[in-house]
C-alpha positions in Angstrom: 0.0 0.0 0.0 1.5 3.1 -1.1 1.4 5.9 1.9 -0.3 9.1 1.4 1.7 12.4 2.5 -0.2 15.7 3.0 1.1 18.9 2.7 -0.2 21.9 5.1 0.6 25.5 4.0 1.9 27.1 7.3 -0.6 29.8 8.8 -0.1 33.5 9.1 1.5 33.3 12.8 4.0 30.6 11.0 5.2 32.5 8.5 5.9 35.8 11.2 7.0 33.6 13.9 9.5 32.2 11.3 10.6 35.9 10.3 10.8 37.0 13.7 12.5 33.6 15.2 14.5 32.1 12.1 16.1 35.2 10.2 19.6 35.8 10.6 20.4 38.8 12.4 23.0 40.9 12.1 21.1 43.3 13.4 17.9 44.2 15.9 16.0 46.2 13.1 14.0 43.8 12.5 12.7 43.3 15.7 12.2 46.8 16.2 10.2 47.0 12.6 8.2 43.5 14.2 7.2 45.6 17.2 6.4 48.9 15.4 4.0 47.0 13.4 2.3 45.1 15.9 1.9 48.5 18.2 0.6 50.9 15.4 -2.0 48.2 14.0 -1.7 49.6 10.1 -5.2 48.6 8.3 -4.9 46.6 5.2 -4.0 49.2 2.2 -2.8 51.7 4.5 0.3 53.4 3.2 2.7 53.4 6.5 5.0 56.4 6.0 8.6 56.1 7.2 8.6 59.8 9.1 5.2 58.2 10.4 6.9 55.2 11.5 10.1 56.6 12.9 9.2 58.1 16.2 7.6 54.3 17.0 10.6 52.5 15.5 13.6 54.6 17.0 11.7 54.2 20.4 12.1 50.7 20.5 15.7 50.8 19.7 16.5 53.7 22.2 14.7 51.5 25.3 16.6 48.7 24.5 20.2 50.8 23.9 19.5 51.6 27.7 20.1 48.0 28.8 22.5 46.5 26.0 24.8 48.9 24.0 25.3 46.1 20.9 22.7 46.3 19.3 23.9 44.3 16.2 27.6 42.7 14.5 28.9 45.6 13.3 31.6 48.4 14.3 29.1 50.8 13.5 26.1 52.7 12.8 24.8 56.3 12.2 20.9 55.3 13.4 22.3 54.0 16.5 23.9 56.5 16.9 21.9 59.3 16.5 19.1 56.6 19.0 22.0 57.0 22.0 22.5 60.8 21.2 18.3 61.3 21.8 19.0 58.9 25.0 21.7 61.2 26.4 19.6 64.5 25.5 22.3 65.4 22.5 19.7 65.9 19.7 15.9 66.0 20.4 12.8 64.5 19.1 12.6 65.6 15.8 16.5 65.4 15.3 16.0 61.5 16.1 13.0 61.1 13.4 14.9 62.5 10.8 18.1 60.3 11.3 15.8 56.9 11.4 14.3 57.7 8.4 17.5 58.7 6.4 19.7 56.0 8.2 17.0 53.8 10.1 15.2 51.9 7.1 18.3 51.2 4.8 18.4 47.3 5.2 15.5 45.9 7.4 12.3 46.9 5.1 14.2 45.0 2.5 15.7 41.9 4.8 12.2 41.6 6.9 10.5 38.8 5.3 13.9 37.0 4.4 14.0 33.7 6.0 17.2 31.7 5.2 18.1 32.8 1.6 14.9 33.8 0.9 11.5 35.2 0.8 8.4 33.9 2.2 5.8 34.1 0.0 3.3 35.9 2.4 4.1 39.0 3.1 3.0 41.7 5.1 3.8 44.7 3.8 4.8 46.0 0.3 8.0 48.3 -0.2 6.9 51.7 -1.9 9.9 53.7 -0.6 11.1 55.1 -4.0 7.8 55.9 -5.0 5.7 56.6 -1.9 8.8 56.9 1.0 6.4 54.2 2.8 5.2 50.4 3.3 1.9 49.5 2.2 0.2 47.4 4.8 -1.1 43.8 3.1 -4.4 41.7 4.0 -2.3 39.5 5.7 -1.0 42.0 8.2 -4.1 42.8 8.7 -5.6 39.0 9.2 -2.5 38.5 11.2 -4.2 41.5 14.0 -7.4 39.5 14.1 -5.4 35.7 15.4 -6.2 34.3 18.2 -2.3 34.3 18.9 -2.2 38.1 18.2 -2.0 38.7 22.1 0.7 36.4 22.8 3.1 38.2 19.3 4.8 41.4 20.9 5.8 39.4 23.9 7.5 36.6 21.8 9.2 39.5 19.2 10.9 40.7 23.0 12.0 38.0 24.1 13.8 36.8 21.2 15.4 40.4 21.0 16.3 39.8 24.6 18.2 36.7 23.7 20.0 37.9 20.8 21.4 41.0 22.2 22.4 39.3 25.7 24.1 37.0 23.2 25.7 39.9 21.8 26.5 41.7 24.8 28.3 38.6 26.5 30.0 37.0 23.5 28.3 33.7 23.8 30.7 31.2 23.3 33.8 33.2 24.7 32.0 34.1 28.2 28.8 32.4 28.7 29.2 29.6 31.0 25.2 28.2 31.5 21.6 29.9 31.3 19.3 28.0 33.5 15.7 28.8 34.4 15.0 31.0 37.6 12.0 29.4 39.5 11.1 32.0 41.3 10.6 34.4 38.5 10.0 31.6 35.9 12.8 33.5 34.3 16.1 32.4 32.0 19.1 33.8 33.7 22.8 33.8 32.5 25.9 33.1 34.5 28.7 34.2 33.5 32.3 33.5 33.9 32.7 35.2 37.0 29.5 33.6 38.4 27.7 36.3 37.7 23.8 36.1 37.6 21.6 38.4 35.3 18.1 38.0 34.3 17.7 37.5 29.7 14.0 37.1 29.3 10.8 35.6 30.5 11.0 31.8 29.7 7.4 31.4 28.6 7.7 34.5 25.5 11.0 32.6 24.6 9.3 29.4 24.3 6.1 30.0 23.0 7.0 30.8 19.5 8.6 27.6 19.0 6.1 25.5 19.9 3.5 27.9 17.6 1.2 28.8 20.8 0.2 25.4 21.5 1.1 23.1 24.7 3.8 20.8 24.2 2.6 17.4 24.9 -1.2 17.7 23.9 -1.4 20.8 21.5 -3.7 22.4 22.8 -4.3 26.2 22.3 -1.7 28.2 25.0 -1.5 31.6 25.8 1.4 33.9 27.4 -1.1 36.3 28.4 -1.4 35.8 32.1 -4.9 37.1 32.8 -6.0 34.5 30.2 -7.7 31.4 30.9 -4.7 29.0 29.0 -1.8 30.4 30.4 0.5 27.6 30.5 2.9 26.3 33.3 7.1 26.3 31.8 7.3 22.3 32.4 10.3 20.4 33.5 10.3 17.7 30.8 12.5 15.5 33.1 10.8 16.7 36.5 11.9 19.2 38.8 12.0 16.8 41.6 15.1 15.2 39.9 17.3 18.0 41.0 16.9 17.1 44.7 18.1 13.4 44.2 20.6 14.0 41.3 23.7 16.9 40.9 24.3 14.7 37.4 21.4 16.2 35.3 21.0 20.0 34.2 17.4 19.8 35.7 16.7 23.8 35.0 18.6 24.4 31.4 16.8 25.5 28.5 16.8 22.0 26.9 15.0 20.7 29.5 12.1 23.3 29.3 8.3 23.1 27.4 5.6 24.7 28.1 2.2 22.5 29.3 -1.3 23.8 29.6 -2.4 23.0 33.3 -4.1 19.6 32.4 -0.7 18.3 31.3 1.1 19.5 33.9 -1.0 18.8 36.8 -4.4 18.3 36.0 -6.3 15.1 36.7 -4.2 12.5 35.3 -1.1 14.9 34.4 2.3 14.7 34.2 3.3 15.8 37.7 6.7 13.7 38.8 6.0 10.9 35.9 8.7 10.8 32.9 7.3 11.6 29.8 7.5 8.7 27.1 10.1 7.9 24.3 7.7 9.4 22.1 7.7 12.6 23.9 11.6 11.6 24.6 11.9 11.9 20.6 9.9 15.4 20.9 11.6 16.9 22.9 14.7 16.0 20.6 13.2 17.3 17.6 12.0 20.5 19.4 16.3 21.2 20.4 17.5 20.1 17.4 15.2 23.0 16.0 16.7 25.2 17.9 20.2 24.4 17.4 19.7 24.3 13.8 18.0 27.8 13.4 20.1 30.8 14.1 18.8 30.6 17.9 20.6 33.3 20.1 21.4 30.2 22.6 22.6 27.5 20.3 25.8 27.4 21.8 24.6 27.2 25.2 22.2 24.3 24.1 25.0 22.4 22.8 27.3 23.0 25.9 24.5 21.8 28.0 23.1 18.6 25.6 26.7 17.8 22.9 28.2 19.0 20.6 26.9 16.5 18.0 22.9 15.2 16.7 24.2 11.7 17.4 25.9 13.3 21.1 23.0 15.0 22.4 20.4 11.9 21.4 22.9 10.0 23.3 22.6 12.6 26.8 18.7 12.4 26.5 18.8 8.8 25.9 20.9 8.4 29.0 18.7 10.9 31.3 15.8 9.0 30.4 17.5 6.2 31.6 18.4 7.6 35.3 14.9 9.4 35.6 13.3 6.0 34.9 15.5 4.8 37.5 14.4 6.8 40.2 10.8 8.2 39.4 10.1 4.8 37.7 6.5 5.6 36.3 6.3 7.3 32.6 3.6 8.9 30.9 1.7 10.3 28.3 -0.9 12.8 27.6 -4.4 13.0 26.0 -3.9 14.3 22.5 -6.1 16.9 22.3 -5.4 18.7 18.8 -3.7 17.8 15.7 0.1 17.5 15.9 1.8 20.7 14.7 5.2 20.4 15.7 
């Protein structure tokens, strides 16, 4: 019997998530153009000016100038200059808005919807700089306002901007010695080589957009919003309870981290202290080698914590699953509750 393959055209949050998460940056322009767009709300058709979009986009870039200095890989860089020069009161407002729109726009409106060598084929806006000096604003866009992920976008767009320019600012692989998760403010921190602690970014906005808003072992809808009623818990794959009996496993790294809607986690036949199946074993596998093989801000640390190698780092889970079986004995698996995604 021959097998039958299906092919899915990914959705509208797919293709942004993929610009915002997978481009190669040199660069935090494009995260500042993702934000921009996401706080003015252009309509479909609307012609988005550059001066119109300046004071919005050179915002976002000052704010985060104030906390991290590199704000991309080059030596540098008349907008970002002319952004620290309106931090430090040395030109004002309007001095700023002219600069981003001379110097601000150059690359980013043309690299924004690059993803690996090229183009996806949705877009969300149209280039009309030489004859307009603007972006026109597409349906998508537009559609892309209306998901039921919309809430959950401007969150995930910081937190990967968090993690690329604490990447920058440390010099990963020179200096970076581990990030681990901070329990008590579900936060990823970094230690560095003097055992310095610093907070990077909240650990649910950095994980969301990877698993596409959807619980890890069930797939069903999550949300980062925390009013919301499917805000999800940042799981231990292997469980927490592990680091209490073991010093051998790196219980709170980023490998070992998913997020679960409540009824995985600890609902009524949930996860709790149970270790998750080899199916979910093989998941979580796939899910870091993802990371590792997109331009992700913390590939290095992955691979420091997990090998250096595919064949390495199946190995390392292979051989936690192992001691966790050895201890917590029971495994488990979860009611699938929508169609697998990822």
């Amino acid at each position: 019997m021959t097998a039958l393959f299906l092919s899915r055209e990914p959705t509208l949050e797919e293709y942004w998530r993929a610009i915002v998460l997978f481009g190669r940056n040199v660069a935090s322009y494009k995260f500042a153009l993702a934000k921009s767009l996401l706080e003015i709300r252009p309509a479909a058709g609307q012609l988005l000016k550059l001066e119109d979009l300046a004071p919005t986009y050179s915002r976002h870039l000052s704010q985060h100038l104030q906390g991290a200095n590199k704000q991309g890989t080059f030596k540098s860089s008349k907008f970002l200059d002319a952004c620290r020069k309106s931090n430090t009161g040395e030109i004002n407002a309007s001095q700023l808005i002219e600069a981003t729109v001379r110097y601000g726009f150059s690359n980013v409106i043309d690299a924004f919807h690059v993803v690996g060598q090229r183009e996806t084929p949705q877009r969300f806006y149209i280039d009309e700089r030489k004859i307009n000096a603007g972006i026109r604003i597409t349906d998508e866009f537009a559609s892309l306002l209306n998901s039921s992920q919309i809430v959950d976008l401007p969150q995930e767009v910081e937190a990967r901007w968090r993690l690329v320019e604490t990447a920058w600012e440390l010099g990963i692989t020179r200096s970076l010695v581990a990030v681990d998760y901070d329990t008590s403010t579900e936060s990823l921190v970094y230690v560095d080589k003097s055992r310095r602690r610093g907070p990077i970014t909240g650990s649910r906005d950095s994980l969301n957009g990877y698993q596409k808003g959807r619980c890890f072992y069930c797939y069903s809808e999550i949300h980062i919003d925390p009013s919301g009623p499917s805000h999800p818990d940042v799981d231990h794959f292997f469980p927490h309870i592990l680091k209490r009996i073991t010093s051998t496993i790196s219980i709170d790294g980023i490998w070992n981290l998913v997020l679960a809607c409540k009824d995985c986690n600890r609902g009524i036949g949930g996860k709790f202290d149970r270790v998750p199946n080899l199916a979910l074993l093989e998941r979580l596998h796939r899910r870091n080698e993802f990371l590792i093989s997109s331009h992700h801000p913390l590939r290095e640390v992955l691979m420091q914590q997990t090998g250096n190698s595919e064949g390495a780092r199946a190995t390392f889970l292979n051989s936690t699953h192992n001691q966790a079986r050895a201890v917590l004995i029971h495994e488990w698996a979860p009611v699938q509750k929508a169609n697998p995604c990822f």
